[in-house]
C-alpha positions in Angstrom: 14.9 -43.3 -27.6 14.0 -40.3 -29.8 10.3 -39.4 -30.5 10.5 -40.1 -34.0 11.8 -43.5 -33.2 8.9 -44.2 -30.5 6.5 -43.4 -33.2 8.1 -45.4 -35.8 8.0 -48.9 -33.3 4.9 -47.7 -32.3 3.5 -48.3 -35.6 5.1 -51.4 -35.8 3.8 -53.3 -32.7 0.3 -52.1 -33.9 0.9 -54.7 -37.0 3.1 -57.7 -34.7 1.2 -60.5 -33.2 2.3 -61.3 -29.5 2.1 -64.8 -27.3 1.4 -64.4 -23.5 1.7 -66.6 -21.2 0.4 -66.4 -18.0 -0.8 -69.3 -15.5 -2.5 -65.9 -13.3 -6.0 -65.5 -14.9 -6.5 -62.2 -13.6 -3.6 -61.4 -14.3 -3.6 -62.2 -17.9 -6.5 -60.5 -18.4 -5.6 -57.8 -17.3 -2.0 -57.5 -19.4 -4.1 -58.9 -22.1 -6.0 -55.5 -22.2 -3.0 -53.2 -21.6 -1.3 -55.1 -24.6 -4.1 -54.7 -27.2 -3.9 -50.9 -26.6 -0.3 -51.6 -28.1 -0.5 -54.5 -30.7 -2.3 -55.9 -33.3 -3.2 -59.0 -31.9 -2.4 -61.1 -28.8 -2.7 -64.5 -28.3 -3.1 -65.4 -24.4 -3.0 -69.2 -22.6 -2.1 -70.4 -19.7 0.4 -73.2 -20.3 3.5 -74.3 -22.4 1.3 -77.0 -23.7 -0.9 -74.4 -25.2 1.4 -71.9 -26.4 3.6 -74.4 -28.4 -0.1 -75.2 -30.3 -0.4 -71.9 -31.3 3.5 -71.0 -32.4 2.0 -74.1 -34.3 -0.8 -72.3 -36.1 -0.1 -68.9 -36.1 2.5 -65.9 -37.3 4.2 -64.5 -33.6 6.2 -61.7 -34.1 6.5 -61.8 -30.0 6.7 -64.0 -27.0 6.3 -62.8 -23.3 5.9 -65.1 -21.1 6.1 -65.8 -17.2 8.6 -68.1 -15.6 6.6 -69.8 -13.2 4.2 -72.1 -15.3 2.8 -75.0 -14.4 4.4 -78.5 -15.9 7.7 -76.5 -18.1 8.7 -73.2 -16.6 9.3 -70.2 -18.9 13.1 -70.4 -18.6 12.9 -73.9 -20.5 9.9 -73.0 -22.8 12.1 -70.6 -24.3 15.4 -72.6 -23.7 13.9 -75.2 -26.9 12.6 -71.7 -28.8 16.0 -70.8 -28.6 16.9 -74.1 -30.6 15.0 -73.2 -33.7 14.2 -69.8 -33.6 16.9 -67.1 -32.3 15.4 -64.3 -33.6 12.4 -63.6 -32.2 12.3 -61.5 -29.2 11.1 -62.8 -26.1 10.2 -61.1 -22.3 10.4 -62.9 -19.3 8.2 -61.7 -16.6 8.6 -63.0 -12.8 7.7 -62.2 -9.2 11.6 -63.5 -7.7 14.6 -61.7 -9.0 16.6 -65.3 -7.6 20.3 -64.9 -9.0 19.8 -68.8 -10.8 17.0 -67.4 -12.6 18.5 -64.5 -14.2 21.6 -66.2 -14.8 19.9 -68.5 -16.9 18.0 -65.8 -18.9 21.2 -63.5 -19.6 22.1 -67.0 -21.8 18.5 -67.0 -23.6 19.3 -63.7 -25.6 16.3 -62.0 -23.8 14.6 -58.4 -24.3 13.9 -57.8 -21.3 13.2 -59.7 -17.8 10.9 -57.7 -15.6 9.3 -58.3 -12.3 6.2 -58.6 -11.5 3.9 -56.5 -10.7 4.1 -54.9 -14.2 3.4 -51.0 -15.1 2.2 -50.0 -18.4 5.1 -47.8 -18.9 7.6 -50.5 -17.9 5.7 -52.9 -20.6 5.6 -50.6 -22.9 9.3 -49.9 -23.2 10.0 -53.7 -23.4 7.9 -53.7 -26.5 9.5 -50.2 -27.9 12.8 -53.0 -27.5 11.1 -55.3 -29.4 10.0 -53.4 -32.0 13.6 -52.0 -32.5 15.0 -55.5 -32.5 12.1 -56.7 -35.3 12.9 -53.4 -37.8 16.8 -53.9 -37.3 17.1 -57.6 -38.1 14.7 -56.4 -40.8 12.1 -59.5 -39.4 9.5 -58.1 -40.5 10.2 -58.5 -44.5 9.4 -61.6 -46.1 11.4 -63.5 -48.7 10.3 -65.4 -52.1 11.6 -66.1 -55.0 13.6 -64.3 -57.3 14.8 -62.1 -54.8 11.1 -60.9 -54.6 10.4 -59.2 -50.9 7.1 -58.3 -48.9 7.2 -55.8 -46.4 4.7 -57.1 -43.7 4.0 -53.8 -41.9 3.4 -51.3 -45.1 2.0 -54.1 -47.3 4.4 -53.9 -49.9 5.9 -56.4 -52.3 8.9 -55.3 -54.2 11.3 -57.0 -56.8 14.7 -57.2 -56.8 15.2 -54.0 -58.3 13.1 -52.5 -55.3 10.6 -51.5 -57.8 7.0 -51.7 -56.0 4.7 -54.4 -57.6 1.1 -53.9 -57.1 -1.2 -55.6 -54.7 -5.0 -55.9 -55.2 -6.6 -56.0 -51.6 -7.7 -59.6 -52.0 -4.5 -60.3 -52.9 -3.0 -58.6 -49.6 -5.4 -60.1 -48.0 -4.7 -63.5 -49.2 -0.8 -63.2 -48.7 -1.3 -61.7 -45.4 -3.2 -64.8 -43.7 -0.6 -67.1 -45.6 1.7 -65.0 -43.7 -0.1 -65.2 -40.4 -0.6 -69.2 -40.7 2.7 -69.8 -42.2 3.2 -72.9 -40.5 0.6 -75.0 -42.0 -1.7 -76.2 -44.6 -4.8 -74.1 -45.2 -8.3 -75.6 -46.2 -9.9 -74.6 -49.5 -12.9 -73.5 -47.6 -11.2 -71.4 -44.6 -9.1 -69.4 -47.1 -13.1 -68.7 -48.8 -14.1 -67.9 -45.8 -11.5 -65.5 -44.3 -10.7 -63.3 -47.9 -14.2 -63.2 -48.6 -17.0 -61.0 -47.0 -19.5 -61.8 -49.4 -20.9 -65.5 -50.0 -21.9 -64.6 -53.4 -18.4 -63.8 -54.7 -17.2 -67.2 -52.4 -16.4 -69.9 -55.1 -13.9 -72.6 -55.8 -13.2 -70.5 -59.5 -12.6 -66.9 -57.7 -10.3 -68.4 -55.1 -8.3 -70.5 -58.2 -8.0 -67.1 -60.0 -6.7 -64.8 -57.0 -4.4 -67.9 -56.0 -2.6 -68.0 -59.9 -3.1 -63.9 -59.6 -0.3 -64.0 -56.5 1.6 -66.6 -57.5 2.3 -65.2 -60.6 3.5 -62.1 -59.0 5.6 -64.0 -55.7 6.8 -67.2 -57.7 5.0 -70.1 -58.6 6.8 -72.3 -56.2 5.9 -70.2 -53.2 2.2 -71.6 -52.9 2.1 -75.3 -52.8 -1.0 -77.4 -54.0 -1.7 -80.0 -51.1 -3.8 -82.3 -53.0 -7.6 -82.9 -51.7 -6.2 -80.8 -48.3 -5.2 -77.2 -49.1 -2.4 -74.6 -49.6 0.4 -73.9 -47.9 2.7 -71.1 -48.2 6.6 -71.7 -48.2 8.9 -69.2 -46.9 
């Protein structure tokens, strides 16, 4: 891999969320630490049960996760991501190199599988992989209507032209933790309370205002109104 492309999915994985999962306390602390030196945020448990509840609520750009769990393994964690999502690029991670084991993976369209005990370097070119993976299948851009596109990583929304339209911060702000909580309906009062620093500017009327203010420039239809709940975005 060239320089310039290391830098380029450098810069990436500093805007991609990643899932760990790791039954090892110690051990996920410790990757835990290594991994925010190289992305944007990580999102650790120890379980399948756990993991699943957070794929629930939050954007992951990345999944690594170890084979030996308690209850569900890794192999068939990622086995039923596989069913509805076969994109997104997953490491395994393991302490046994057993031939069933890896001839199961080679059919789960993995990354990488490395063995445990993990180096930074190793990691780190796994995630390089990644981030090469995300920027060719172009994951990282965002589709609405109208043929309207938002580049997650350089915060740009573009028509269909490709002509740039322009983002207030709020807005960014506001489309970015749609983005990052995709999957479900956001409360009127966490949306207030995540785009806004200041209480004083915190009201029902300014959060109406930005709302119309991005829909009007990402399509109507891409916000829904969940009565007396919240918002949701669609994508």
């Amino acid at each position: 891999m060239s320089e310039d492309n290391i830098k380029k999915f450098n810069n990436i994985l500093k805007n991609l969320n990643v899932l760990y999962i790791e039954d090892e306390e110690n051990i996920r602390l410790n990757i835990k630490k290594v991994l925010l030196l190289l992305c944007k945020n990580v999102f650790d448990t120890g379980s399948v049960e756990e993991a699943k509840e957070i794929l629930e609520k939050q954007r992951i750009d990345i999944i690594i996760s170890d084979i030996n769990l308690p209850k569900q393994n890794g192999l068939d964690f990622v086995e039923e991501i596989r069913k509805i999502n076969k994109k997104i690029p997953v490491i395994l991670l393991s302490a046994y190199t057993e031939t069933n084991y890896l001839l199961k993976a080679t059919k789960l369209k993995l990354i990488d599988y490395l063995t445990k005990p993990v180096n930074f370097e190793t990691l780190n070119q796994a995630l390089l992989k990644c981030a090469e993976d995300i920027y060719e299948n172009a994951m990282f851009i965002i589709n609405f209507q109208n043929k309207i596109q938002y580049n997650v990583l350089n915060k740009k929304l573009e028509d269909s032209n490709k002509q740039e339209i322009n983002l207030t911060s709020k807005e960014v702000a506001l489309l970015d933790y749609f983005i990052k909580n995709n999957t479900r309906v956001i409360s009127h009062e966490e949306l207030k309370n995540n785009i806004w620093e200041d209480s004083y500017e915190t009201t029902d009327s300014a959060l109406k205002n930005l709302l119309n203010k991005l829909r009007k420039k990402i399509g109507k239809d891409s916000i829904s109104n969940i009565s007396g709940v919240g918002y949701k975005l669609n994508i």
